[in-house]
C-alpha positions as CSV (number, residue, x, y, z in Angstrom):
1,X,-2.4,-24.7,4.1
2,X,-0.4,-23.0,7.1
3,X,2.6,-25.1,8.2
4,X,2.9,-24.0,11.5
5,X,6.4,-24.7,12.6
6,X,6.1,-23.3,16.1
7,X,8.9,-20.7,15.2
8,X,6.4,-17.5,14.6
9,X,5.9,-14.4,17.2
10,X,3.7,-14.6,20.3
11,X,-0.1,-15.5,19.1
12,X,0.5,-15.5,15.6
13,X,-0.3,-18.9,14.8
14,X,-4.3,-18.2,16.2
15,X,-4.2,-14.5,14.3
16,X,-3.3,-16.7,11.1
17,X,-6.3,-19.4,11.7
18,X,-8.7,-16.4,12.4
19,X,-8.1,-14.2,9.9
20,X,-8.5,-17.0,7.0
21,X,-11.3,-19.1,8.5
22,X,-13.5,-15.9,10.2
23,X,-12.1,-12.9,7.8
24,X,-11.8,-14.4,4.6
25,X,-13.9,-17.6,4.8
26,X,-11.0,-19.3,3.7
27,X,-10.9,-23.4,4.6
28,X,-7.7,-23.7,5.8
29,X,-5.5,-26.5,6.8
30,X,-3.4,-25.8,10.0
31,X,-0.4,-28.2,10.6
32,X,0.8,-27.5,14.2
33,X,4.6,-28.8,13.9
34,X,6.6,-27.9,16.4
35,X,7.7,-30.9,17.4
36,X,8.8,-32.1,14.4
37,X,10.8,-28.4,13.2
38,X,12.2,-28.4,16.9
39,X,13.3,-31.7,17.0
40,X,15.4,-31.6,13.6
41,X,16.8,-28.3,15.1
42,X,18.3,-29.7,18.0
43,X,21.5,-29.5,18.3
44,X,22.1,-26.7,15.2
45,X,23.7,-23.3,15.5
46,X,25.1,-22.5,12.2
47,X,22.5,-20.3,10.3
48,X,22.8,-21.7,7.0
49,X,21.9,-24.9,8.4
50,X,18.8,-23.6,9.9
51,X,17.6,-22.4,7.1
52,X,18.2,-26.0,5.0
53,X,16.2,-27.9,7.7
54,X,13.4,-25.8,8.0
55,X,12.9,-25.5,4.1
56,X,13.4,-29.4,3.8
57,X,11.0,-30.1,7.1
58,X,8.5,-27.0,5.6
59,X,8.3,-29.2,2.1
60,X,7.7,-32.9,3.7
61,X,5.2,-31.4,6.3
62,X,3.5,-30.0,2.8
63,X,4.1,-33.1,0.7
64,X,2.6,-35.5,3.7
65,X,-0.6,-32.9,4.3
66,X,-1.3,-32.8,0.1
67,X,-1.1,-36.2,-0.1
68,X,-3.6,-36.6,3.2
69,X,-6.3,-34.3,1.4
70,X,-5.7,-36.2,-2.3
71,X,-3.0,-34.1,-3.6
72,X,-1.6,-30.8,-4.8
73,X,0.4,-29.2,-7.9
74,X,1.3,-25.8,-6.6
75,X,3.5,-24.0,-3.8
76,X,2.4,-20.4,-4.0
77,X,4.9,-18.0,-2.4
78,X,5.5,-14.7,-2.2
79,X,9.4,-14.7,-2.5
80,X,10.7,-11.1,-3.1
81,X,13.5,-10.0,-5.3
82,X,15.2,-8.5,-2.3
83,X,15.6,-12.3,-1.2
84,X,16.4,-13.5,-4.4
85,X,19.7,-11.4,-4.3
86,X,20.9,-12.4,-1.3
87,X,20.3,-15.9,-1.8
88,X,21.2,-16.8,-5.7
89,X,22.8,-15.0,-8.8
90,X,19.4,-14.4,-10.4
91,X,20.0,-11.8,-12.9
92,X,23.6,-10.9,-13.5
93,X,26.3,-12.0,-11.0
94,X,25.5,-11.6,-7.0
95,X,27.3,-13.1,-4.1
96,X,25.2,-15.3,-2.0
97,X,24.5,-13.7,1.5
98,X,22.4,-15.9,2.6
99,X,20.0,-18.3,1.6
100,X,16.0,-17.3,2.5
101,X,13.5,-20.0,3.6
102,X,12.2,-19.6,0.3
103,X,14.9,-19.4,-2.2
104,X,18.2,-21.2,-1.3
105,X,16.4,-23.2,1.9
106,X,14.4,-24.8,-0.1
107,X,15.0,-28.5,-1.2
108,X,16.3,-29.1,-5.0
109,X,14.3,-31.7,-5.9
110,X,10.2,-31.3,-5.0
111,X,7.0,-32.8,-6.5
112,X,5.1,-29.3,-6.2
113,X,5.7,-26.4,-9.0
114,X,6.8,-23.5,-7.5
115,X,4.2,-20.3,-8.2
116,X,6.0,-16.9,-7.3
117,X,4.4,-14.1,-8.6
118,X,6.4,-11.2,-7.1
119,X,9.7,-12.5,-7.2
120,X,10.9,-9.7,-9.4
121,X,9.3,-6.9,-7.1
122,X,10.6,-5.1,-3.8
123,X,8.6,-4.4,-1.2
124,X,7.7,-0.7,-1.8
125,X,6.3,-2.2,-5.2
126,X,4.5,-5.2,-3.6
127,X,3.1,-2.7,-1.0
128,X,1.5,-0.7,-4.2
129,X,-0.6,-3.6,-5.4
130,X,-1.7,-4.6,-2.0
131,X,-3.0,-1.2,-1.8
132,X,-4.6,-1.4,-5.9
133,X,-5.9,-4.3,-4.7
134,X,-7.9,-2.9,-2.4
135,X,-6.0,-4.8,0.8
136,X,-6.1,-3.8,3.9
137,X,-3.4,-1.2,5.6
138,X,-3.1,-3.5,8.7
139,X,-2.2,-6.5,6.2
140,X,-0.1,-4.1,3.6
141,X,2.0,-2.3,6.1
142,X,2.4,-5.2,8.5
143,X,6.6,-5.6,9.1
144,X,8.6,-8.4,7.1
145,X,9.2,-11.6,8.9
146,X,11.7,-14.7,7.6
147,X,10.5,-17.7,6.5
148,X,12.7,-19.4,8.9
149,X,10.8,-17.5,11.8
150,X,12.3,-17.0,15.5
151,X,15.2,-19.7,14.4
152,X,17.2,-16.9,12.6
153,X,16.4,-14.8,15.4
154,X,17.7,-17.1,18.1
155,X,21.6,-17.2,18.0
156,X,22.5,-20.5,18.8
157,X,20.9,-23.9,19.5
158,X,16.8,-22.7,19.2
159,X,14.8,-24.8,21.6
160,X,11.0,-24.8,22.9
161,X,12.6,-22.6,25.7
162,X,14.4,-19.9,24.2
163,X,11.8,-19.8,21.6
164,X,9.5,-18.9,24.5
165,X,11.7,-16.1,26.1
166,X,11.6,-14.3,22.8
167,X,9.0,-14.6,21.9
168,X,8.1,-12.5,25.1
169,X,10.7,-9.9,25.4
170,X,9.7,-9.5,20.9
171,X,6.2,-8.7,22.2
172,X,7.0,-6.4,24.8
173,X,9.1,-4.4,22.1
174,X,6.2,-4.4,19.0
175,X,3.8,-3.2,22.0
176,X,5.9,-0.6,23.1
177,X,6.5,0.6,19.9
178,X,2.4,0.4,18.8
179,X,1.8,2.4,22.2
180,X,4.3,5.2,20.6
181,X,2.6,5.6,17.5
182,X,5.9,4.5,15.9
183,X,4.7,1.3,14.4
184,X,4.0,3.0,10.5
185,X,7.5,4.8,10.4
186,X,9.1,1.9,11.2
187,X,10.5,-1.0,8.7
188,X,10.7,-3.5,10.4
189,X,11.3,-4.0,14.6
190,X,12.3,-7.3,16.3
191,X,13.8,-8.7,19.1
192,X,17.1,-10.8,19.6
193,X,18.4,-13.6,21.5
194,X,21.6,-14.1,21.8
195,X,24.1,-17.3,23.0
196,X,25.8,-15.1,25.3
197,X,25.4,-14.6,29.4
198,X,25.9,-11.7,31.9
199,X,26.2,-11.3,35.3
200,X,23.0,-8.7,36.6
201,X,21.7,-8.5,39.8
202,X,17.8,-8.6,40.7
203,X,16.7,-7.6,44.0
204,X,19.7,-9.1,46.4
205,X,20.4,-11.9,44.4
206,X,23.1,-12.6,41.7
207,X,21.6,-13.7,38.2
208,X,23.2,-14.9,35.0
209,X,21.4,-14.9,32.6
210,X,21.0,-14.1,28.5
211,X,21.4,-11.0,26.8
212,X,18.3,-9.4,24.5
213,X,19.2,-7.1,21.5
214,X,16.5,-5.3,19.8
215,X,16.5,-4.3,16.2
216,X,14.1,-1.5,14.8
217,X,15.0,-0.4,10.8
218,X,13.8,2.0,8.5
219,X,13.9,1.4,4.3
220,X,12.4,1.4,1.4
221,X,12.8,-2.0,-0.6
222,X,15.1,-3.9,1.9
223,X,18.1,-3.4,0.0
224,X,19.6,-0.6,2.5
225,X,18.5,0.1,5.7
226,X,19.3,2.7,8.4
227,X,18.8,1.9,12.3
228,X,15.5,3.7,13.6
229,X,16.5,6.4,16.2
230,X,14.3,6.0,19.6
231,X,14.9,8.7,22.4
232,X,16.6,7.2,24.8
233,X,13.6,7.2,27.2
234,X,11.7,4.6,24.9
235,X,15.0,2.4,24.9
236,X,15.0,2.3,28.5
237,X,11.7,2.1,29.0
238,X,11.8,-1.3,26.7
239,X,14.5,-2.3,28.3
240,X,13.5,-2.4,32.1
241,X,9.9,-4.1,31.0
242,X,11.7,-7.2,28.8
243,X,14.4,-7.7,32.1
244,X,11.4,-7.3,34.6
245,X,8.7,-9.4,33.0
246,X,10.8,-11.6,30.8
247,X,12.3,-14.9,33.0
248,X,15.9,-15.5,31.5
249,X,17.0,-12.3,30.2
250,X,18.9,-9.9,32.6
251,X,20.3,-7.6,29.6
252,X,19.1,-5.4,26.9
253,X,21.0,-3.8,24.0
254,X,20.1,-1.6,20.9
255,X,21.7,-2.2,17.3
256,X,23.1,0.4,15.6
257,X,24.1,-1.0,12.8
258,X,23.2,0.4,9.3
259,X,22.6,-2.0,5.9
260,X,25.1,-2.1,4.8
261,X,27.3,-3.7,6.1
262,X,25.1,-5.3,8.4
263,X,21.9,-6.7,7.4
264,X,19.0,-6.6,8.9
265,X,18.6,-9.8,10.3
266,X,20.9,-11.5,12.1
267,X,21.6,-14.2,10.8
């Protein structure tokens, strides 16, 4: 079952549905939710509260859906140890950083049983048994993305809007960065938006408009990261496509922030 909560990159939702129903012959149930994860969003800024509504909304759009197709017993997901640490004291004391979609944002109380298999291995190690069991390197090597989605991303009320304009300028940064042959060395790139505007000028006319950060890391279990250094040239070259083909943003900046003490996610 794919709950689709509307909050994932730029065609994602139809490479999901493809590669289960035409790669993998898979019959899979696609719940297109938007709606329903945007409406309970409205209004919300403060991360942690993010996260609790989409793990709540991602449970009864899974509990209504089992109980449409006669039931089910399991949730199956592949929660990492990196995520267990920064969400709950799992195996000795550990402050809570954050909670993940699918740790702390999940409800207490559920009918399913929870099924996590590599939730005592980091990435590097997951990686390994993709590759021993025989998985592909586009699906092995693809970059991490949070349960949550865009939301995390989007700092700030997230709406059908800005969910759109990052969803574009994110894009225009992963394609620049395949086109560069960079895509492999990188952990994990992303665009984002942020609840801040700037005075720019297009053409003759004044614009104010939101600022875009991107976000490009390199690790090796998630646990540290340093900030991937582009030439200056790629940077700009980022830059002046997001502002010129992207309605809404009239700013770019690079983070160059190392984990830690930043992590790599915003929020």
């Amino acid at each position: 079952m794919f709950v689709d909560t509307g909050l994932l990159r730029a065609g994602e939702a139809e490479q999901i549905v493809s590669l289960f129903k035409d790669h993998f012959n898979i019959p899979l149930v696609h719940a297109a939710e938007a709606p329903r994860f945007l409406g309970r969003l409205a209004g919300v800024t403060e991360p942690e509260q993010k996260r609790k509504i989409i793990g709540q909304t991602f449970i009864d759009v899974f509990d209504a859906e089992a109980q449409r197709l006669g039931g089910a017993d399991f949730l199956a997901q592949g929660t990492l140890y990196p995520d267990v640490i920064e969400s709950v004291s799992f195996k000795g004391p550990s402050v809570t950083i954050k909670s993940h979609h699918n740790v702390g944002g999940l409800p207490e109380r559920m009918r399913l049983r929870l099924v996590e298999p590599l939730r005592e291995l980091f990435k590097d190690e997951v990686r390994a048994l993709g590759h021993e069991l025989g998985l592909s390197e586009a699906f092995v090597g693809r970059h991490p993305f949070p349960g949550p989605g865009l939301a995390v991303r989007i700092l700030g009320e997230v709406t059908a809007e800005r969910v759109r304009t990052l969803q574009q300028a994110d894009r225009i940064f992963l394609e620049e960065i395949r086109n560069a042959g960079l895509y492999d060395a990188i952990w994990q790139a992303f665009a984002v938006l942020l609840p801040v505007q700037t005075v720019g000028v297009m053409g003759d006319a004044r614009t104010y408009e939101a600022v875009c950060a991107l976000r490009a890391v390199t690790s090796v279990d998630g646990m540290t990261a340093d900030f991937f250094h582009f030439d200056m040239a790629f940077l700009g070259r980022c830059a002046n496509r997001i502002v010129n083909e992207v309605k809404g943003i009239n700013r770019v900046t690079y983070d160059v922030t190392s984990k830690p003490p930043g992590t790599i996610e915003w929020e």
